[in-house]
Residue, then its C-alpha position, 0 to 999 in steps of 0.5 A: x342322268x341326261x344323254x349328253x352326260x351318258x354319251x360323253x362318258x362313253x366317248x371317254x371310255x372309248x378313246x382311253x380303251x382304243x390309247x390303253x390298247x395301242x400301248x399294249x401293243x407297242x409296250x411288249x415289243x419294248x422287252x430286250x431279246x428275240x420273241x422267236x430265238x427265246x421260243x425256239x431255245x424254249x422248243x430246244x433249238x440252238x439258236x445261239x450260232x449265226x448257221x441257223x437257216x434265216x428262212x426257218x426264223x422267218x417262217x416262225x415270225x410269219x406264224x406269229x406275225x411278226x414278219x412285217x413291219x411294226x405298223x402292219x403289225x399293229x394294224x392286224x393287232x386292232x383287227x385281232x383284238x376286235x375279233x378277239x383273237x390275240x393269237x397263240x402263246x409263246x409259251x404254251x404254244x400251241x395254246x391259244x391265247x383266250x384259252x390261256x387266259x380263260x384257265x387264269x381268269x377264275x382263280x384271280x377273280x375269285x381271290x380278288x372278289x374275296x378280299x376286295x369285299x372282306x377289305x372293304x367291309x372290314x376297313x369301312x365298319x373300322x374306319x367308322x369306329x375309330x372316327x366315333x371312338x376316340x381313346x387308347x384302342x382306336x388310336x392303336x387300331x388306327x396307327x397299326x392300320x396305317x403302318x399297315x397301308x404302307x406296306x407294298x402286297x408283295x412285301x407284305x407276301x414274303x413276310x408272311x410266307x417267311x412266317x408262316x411257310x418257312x418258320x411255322x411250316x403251316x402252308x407249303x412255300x408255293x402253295x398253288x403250283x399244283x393246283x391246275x393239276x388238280x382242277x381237273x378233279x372237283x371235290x372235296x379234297x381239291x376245294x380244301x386244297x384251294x382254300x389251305x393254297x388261297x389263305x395267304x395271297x388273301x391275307x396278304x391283299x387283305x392286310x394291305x388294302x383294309x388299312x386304305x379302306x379304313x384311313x378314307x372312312x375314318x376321314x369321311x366320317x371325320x368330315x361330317x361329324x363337323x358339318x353345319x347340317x349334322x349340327x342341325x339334326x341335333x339340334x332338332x332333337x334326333x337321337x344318336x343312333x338316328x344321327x349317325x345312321x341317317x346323316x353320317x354313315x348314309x353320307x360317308x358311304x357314298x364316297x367309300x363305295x365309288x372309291x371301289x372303282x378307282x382302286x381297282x387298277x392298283x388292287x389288281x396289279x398288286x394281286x398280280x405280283x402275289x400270285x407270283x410270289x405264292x405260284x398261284x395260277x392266276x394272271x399274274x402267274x402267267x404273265x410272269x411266265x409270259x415275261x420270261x419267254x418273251x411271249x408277246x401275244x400272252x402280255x398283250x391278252x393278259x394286260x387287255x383283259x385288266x385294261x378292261x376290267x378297270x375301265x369298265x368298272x370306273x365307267x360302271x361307278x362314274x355312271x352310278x354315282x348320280x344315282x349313289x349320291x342325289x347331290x350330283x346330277x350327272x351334268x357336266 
């Protein structure tokens, strides 16, 4: 990969981070209502007659920032990103933002790495077999997968807390509302709860997301089976498993693995609706918190740490694809 190619990439990331930010900003102040009323009705303050003291809503609009006009805000924005601090939640006032954000982060990310990495596995090695293995069970596999991928994650998560948690009453029907109040006691009992309260927000990503992983490899797969060059190895005597090891599945691979970057942005904001849906304490489950009390700097702190996560991650997989696959050389 030459310096040009690096710099231009970094310089893409750069102007998509600084326009990614600048939305986030304006997209929270879009939401109907007052940030300070909701917050002071939350604090128990009647702020529904028009006798409130103007000068007692300005001083809570000046902690905030929200006192000056929509430009100086945004410019102090900027500054507190850069410095990262977004400031105070709403909601949990008076909580820092980051704070909030850092009790979230694990649980997501945990859920995610898990199923992002069991989908993918499972899809890939089933996409393979159905592409080799053409007759009644692959043809089945291949059309439960399908109507499967179609499914949205939420829809997907109140099917199966209908089945299992309302009809089975195998799993409570919010199963992570209490596990904060036990993370502050790690052992066994709180591992197991963990584990018992994480099966069905997994599943449900899992059951939606191997399908995709699956149809993309079956056609990758597909492709090669029919290229000239594969046709060539054979004819050169090479043995089956030699052929589909070397030729099809190191080609058919490349493209899988890139793809992990690219899904990232709908993976995450998928998982962030079943988290709401299981009350999980991850960053969906505090974003819908944030939704409701209208609690701007906490949306503005959650969406920038997903901005981040998936630009960096395409960036990640842009910049390694030259070396993934030798037929691309990095050079615009």
């Amino acid at each position: 990969m030459n310096i040009e190619h690096l710099l231009k990439r970094i310089a893409a990331y750069v102007v998509t981070l600084f326009f990614c930010i600048s939305i986030n900003f304006f997209l929270p102040r879009m939401l109907p209502g007052d940030p300070i009323t909701v917050f002071l009705e939350k604090m128990g303050q009647d702020c529904s007659y028009k006798g409130l003291d103007p000068a007692y809503l300005n001083e809570w609009r000046a902690r905030f920032g929200l006192d000056k006009d929509l430009l100086t805000q945004y410019v102090m924005y900027l500054g507190n990103v850069f410095r990262l601090d977004i400031g105070f939640s709403m909601a949990f006032y008076p909580t820092p933002v980051f704070e909030i954000i850092a009790r979230a982060l694990p649980w997501s990310m945990a859920l995610l790495a898990v199923t992002v990495t069991i989908s993918w596995t499972v899809g890939t090695i089933t996409g393979t077999f159905v592409a080799w293995k053409k007759g009644k069970t692959s043809d089945v596999l291949f059309y439960i997968m399908l109507g499967m991928q179609r499914i949205p994650s939420y829809i997907m998560a109140i099917i199966l807390v209908y089945v299992f948690a309302y009809v089975l009453l195998l799993f409570p029907l919010k199963g992570g509302a209490d596990l904060l109040m036990l993370s502050r006691t790690f052992n066994i009992q709180f591992i197991l709860k963990v584990i018992h309260a994480s099966i069905l927000p997994a599943l449900s990503i899992f059951l939606v997301n191997v399908g995709g992983w699956m149809l993309n490899m079956r056609s990758f797969v597909v492709n090669i089976l029919g290229s000239d060059f594969l046709m060539l190895a054979k004819a050169k005597g090479l043995s089956e498993v030699h052929v589909r090891s070397k030729y099809v599945l190191r080609n058919a691979i490349i493209p899988q693995l890139t793809g992990l970057g690219m899904v990232l942005g709908f993976v995450i904001t998928g998982s962030m609706i079943v988290e709401v849906i299981f009350s999980y304490p991850g960053l969906g489950y505090y974003t819908q918190l944030a939704i409701i009390y209208r609690d701007i700097n906490l949306i503005q702190g959650i969406f920038l740490i997903v901005i981040f996560v998936v630009l960096t991650a395409n960036l990640i997989v842009d910049l390694l694809h030259p070396r993934i696959d030798p037929r691309v050389s990095g050079e615009d």
